[in-house]
N, C-alpha and C positions, 0 to 999 in steps of 0.2 A: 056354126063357126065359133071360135073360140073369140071371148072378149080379152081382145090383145090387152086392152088396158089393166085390167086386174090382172092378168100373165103377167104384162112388168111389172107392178107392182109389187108380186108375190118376190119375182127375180130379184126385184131392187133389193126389197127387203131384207133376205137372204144374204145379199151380196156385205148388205151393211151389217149385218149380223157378224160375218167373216172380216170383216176387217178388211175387204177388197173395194169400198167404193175410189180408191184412187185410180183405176181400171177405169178410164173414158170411154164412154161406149159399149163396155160390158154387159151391161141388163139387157139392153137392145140388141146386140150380138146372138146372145141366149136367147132371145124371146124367138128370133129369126130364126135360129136352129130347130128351138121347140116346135114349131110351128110348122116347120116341116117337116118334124117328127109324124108330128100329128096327124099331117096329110100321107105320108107315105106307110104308116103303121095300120091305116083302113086296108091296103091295099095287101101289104106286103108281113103282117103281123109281127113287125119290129123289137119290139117290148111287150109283155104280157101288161103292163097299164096303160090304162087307156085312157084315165083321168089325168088331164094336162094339168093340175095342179100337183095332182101325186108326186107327179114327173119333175116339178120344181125343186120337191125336197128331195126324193127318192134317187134321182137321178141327177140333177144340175148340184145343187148347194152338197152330196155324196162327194162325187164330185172334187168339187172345189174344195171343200173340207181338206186336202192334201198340197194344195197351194205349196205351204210354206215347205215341203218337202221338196221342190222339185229345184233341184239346184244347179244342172248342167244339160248338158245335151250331145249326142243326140236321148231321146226318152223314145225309148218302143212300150206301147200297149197293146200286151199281149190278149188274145179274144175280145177286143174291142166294141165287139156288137153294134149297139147303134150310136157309138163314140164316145162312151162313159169309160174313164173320164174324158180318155183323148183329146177331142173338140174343146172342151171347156176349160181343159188345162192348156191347150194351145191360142187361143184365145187371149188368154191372162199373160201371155210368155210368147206374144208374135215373135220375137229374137230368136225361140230353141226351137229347132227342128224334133219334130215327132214323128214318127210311124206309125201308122193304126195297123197293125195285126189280126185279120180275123178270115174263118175258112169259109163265112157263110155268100155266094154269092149276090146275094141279094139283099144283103148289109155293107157290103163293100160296096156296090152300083150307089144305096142310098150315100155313104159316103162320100164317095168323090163328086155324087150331085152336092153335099153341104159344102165341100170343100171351093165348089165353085163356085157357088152362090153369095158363100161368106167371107169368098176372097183368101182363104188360107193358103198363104206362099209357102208357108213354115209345116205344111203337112203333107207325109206319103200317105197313102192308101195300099196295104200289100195282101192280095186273096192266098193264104196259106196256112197248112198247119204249122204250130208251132214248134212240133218233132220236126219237121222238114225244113224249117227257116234259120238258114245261118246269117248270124253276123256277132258283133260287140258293142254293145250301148254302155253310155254313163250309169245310165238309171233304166231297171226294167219295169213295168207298173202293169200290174191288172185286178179287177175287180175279181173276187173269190168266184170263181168257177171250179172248185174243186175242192180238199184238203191242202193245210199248208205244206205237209210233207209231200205232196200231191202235185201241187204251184211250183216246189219249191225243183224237184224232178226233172219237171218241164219245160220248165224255162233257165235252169242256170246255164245253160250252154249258150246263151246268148247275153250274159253279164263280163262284162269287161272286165280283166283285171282292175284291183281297184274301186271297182262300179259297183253297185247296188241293187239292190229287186227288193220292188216296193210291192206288198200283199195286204190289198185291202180287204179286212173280214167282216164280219158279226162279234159275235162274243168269242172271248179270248179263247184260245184253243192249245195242249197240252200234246205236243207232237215231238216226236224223236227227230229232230236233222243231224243226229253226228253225221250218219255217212253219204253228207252232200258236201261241195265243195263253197255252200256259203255258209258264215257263221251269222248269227243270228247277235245282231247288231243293238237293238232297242223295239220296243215293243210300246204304240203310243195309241193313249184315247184322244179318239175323235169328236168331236162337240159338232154334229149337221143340225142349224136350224129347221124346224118342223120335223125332224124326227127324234122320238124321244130312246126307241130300240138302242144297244151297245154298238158300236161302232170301233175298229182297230185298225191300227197301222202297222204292220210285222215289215221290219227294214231286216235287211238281211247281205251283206256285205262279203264280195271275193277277194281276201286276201290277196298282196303283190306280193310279187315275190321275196323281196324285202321282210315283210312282214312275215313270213315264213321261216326264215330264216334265225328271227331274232330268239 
């Protein structure tokens, strides 16, 4: 079994790293998630790591490293998998409603088990592909499963006018969006404790109509 106590540790750490220890109960929130990461990834092969500290930086303090982007709601995270960032940005931001997004049945089941476990009012769970899921969010957010012109394809049909899609990468990447319908907004490094790899934020922005105009 995993030694919760150096789990939160590692969590707290992290948290104070980000600048998030004013989040009451946040280490311990994550330790809980992790933890049942852990137990359900034996099972159901969740994540390809399997070291619950990896999983701290790799995946928790990843993550939360986006905090301070997340400025409205509702937030859809697109391929969600096993809630990265979803949960842990829902978590930080009980107030905004989120949606986790993912086609995999057996990552949504572990889902909606964290979502009750950890009391999240503030979270949907929805089993679908992202070709097939309509709606309009403030902010669209997913971890790099693809290229960005790739991401970028994908998912603009569910970016509100106005609204935003956040694309978290690796190292910076030199891609064509003229002909998408978002403009590509700011492009920001990311600082995750315990990992030292490139890390990036591609913000990406649908013009109102307004804005079209001018």
């Amino acid at each position: 079994m995993t030694n919760n106590s150096a789990l939160l540790s590692s969590i707290e750490w992290g948290i104070n790293q980000l600048g998030l220890e004013d989040h009451s109960g946040l280490g311990t929130q994550l330790e809980r998630f992790l933890q049942g990461l852990v137990k359900w990834n034996k099972a159901y092969n969740l994540t390809s790591i399997r070291d619950p500290q990896q999983m701290v930086s790799l995946h928790l303090m990843d993550s939360l490293a986006v905090v301070p982007f997340i400025f409205g709601g509702p937030v859809l995270d697109v391929g969600s998998g096993a809630g990265f960032p979803g949960i842990p940005l829902a978590l930080c931001y009980p107030q905004t409603q989120f949606v986790l997004l993912d086609s995999n049945g057996k990552k949504t089941r572990f889902l909606q088990q964290m979502k009750i476990e950890l009391g999240l009012s503030n979270v949907s769970i929805v089993q679908a592909r992202v070709e097939d899921y309509e709606g309009a969010f403030e902010q669209v957010i997913c971890r790099a499963f693809a290229s960005l012109a790739n991401i970028v394809t994908t998912t603009q049909h569910l970016v509100a006018e106005g609204g935003s899609l956040l694309a978290m990468k690796g190292k910076l990447e030199d891609e064509n969006l003229a002909a998408t319908a978002l403009q590509l907004a700011a492009v920001h490094s990311l600082e995750v404790p315990g990992i030292e790899a490139e890390r990036h934020l591609y913000v990406l922005r649908r013009p109102t109509h307004h804005q079209k105009d001018d």
